[in-house]
Phi, psi and omega in degrees: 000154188258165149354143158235126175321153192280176170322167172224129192251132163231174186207138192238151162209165193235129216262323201041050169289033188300123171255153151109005167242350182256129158311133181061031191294314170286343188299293166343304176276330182274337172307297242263297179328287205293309182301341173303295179349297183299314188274342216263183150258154185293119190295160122251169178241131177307168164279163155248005193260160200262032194251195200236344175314125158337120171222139202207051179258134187288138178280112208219087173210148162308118140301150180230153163309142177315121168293128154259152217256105179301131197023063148241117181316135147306335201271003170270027167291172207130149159266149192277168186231325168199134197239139196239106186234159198224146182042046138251112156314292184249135207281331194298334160345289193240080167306357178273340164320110094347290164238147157215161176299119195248136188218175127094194144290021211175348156078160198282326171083027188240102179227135218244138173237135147220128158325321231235170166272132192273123236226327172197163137235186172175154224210116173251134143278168152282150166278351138213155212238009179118188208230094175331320185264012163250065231285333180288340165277346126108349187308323183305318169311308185267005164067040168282127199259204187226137194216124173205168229177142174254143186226153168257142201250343154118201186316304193308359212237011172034210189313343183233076202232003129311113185229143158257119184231120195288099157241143188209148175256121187246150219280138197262321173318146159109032131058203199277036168107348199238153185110166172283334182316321206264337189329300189310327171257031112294318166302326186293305195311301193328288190294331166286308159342316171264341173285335123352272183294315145356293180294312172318304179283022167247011116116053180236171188282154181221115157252114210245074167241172184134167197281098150293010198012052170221127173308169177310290167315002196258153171261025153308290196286351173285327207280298134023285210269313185280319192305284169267059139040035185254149194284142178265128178299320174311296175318299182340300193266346163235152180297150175292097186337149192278182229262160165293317188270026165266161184295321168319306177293310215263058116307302183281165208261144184321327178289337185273338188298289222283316182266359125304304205258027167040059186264132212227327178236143157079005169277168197266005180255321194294120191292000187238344162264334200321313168287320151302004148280289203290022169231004162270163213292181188275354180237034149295124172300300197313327180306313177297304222298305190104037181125192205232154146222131193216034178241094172288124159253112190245194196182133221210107146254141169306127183312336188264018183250162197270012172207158180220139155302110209216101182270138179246011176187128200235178178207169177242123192242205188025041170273014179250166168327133157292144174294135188061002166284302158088025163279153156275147186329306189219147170284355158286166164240139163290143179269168184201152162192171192241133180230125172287147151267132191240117180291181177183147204260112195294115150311148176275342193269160167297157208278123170355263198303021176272337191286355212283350227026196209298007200237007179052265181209015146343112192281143185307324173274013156254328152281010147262352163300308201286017177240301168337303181271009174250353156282336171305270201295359157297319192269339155296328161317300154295349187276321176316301178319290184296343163297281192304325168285356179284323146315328158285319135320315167287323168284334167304309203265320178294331194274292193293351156321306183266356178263344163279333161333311204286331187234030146279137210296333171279001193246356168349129144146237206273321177289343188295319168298321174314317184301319168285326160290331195269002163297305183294303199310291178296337163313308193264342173284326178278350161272313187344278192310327163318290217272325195257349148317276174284261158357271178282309186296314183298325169306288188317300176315317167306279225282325169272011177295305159337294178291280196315337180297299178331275198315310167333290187318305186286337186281319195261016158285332159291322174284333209275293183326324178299295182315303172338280222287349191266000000 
């Protein structure tokens, strides 16, 4: 039998590398370099190109003294073997960065460090992103993906010496998921779920990390865990948190408060939400619980393989201030976890969720919330659509109006430029309306058409399946 690989330590953060909206953002990012720097084994960095080349570029950053890591045990120490960082925007940011996975007009912000030598990547976008005209959350403009990489974990690791890792940032409107708000990030679950079952089915360890902007309890995170059968480490390593409305809960202290619910966002030790936890009303849930958690590692080996991925340790990292900064790193806190290879006796049969189709063990009353609510925002699509083209008509019609305005002889003077700026307005207001109308609307409808077909497919595929057995 070979050998089993030494542990694998990762760590997933989301940088809040926004520019010109995150405070201190290069000071940040370069504390953040350095605190790798400190913890890490010498990186490569993924590709973002769709080839098969060996990538084996060396990790080149200044050491720093070890930082200590506020209400974390010493005795969890180590350097990461692989790092999943989210929302670096600007590549001059992260000098150890070379490439990055570029997806939209503003690129995925999405990038993988690995000890090990990277073996392939590759970059998915979602098929939908958000709203054209909702240019100030920029998801549709910045394309956020799905970013993975294959890494050799090397000899010792005999026939399963491939693990595949998944990082991904997910579209942040839309409350858990429900709703016309959440379509888009169901449609996002939907499609990782399957990119997901993919990886699976070359019979290699699959690691899922990344900002999921979704609570535990969500059918973001049901559609994931059920779909691929994939494990949450956090749970996996802690007790299940007490009820929010217990006595218990309301007991803790913000920190015992962070390390129960594995809380990574929106607490009150992070220096850049602690006010905005505070102005939310006092019966705001996220205010009782004391923040979200919504930064996940999750993880999956194949039944036909001669070892499985067995996490033995999960943590909450970057919660202290940077030094001489007086800043939190991120408005995220980082995850970290340790994963052991465990043998385990490889099955002959085909791998289980494959037989499952596209819905895995996804439970029948969540695909039908989740058809429901992408057919709701199918029919607001459309309804969105014919508005907006009508507007578009209308500026059609508006524009030679004012331009004839613009050049009648009695309104020469100051009024005739009114007419032309509100001409030039409504012009550009009707290719808007054209281009996120016709364009983006038709784009949004195609892609929930998709999902909805699947799913349809999978419920009478389920039905058909009843039928046989009974």
């Amino acid at each position: 039998m070979s050998a089993q690989p030494r542990p694998l330590r990762v760590l997933s953060l989301n940088c809040w590398g926004l520019k010109f909206v995150a405070d201190k953002r290069r000071e940040r990012l370069l504390a953040i370099a350095d605190w790798i720097a400190t913890h890490s084994n010498p990186l490569s960095l993924s590709s973002s190109r769709n080839d098969d080349d060996d990538e084996e570029r060396a990790f080149a950053a200044s050491t720093s003294p070890g930082d200590s890591l506020a209400f974390q045990s010493s005795s969890q120490g180590g350097h990461y073997d692989v790092i999943a960082l989210q929302e670096i925007w600007v590549r001059a940011d992260f000098d150890v960065a070379t490439r990055f996975p570029f997806s939209g007009a503003i690129g995925s912000g999405l990038a993988i460090l690995s000890a090990h030598p990277i073996v392939s990547s590759f970059i998915t976008p979602y098929a939908l992103n958000g709203y054209p005209l909702h240019f100030i959350a920029g998801d549709f403009f910045a394309g956020k993906s799905i970013c993975g990489c294959t890494i050799d974990l090397g000899a010792e690791a005999g026939s399963m010496r491939l693990v595949d890792v998944l990082n991904t940032h997910m579209f942040a409107p839309g409350g858990e998921g429900d709703g016309i708000d959440g379509a888009h990030r169901v449609a996002q679950a939907w499609q990782l779920n399957e990119v997901v079952k993919e990886k699976l089915e070359r019979g290699r360890h699959v690691l899922l990390m990344g900002d999921f902007n979704s609570q535990p309890y969500s059918i973001i995170m049901r559609i994931l865990e059920s779909g691929a059968s994939l494990s949450d480490a956090w749970a996996l390593t802690n007790q299940a948190p007490p009820s929010i409305t217990s006595i218990a809960h309301r007991n803790l202290t913000p920190v015992q408060t962070m390390l129960v619910h594995g809380i990574t966002c929106d607490s009150p030790l992070n220096t850049y939400s602690a006010a905005k936890l505070a102005k939310r009303h006092p019966r705001d849930e996220t205010r009782i619980r004391g923040g979200k958690r919504l930064d996940y590692i999750l993880f999956r080996s194949p039944p036909t393989a001669s070892s499985k991925l067995q996490v033995e340790s999960t943590k909450i990292v970057l919660t202290e201030p940077v030094p001489g900064l007086g800043v939190s790193y991120s408005d995220h806190f980082g995850l970290a976890a340790t994963f052991s290879f465990q043998p385990q006796t490889p099955t002959t049969e085909h791998v289980s969720h494959l037989n499952q189709g596209s819905g895995g063990s996804i439970s029948s009353e969540d695909l039908s919330t989740m058809l429901k609510n992408l057919m709701m925002a199918y029919r607001y699509a459309l309804e969105y659509q014919k508005r907006q083209f009508q507007l578009f008509v209308l500026a059609l019609f508006l524009v030679p109006v004012l331009a004839i305005a613009a050049s009648y002889q009695p309104l020469r003077g100051a009024l005739s430029w009114l007419f032309v700026v509100l001409g030039t307005a409504v012009g550009a207001s009707g290719a808007t309306m054209l281009y996120t109308g016709f364009v983006g609307g038709n784009w949004e409808r195609g892609a929930l058409r998709n999902v909805i077909a699947d799913i349809e497919a999978e419920m009478e595929r389920r039905d058909e399946d009843g039928q046989v057995r009974r």
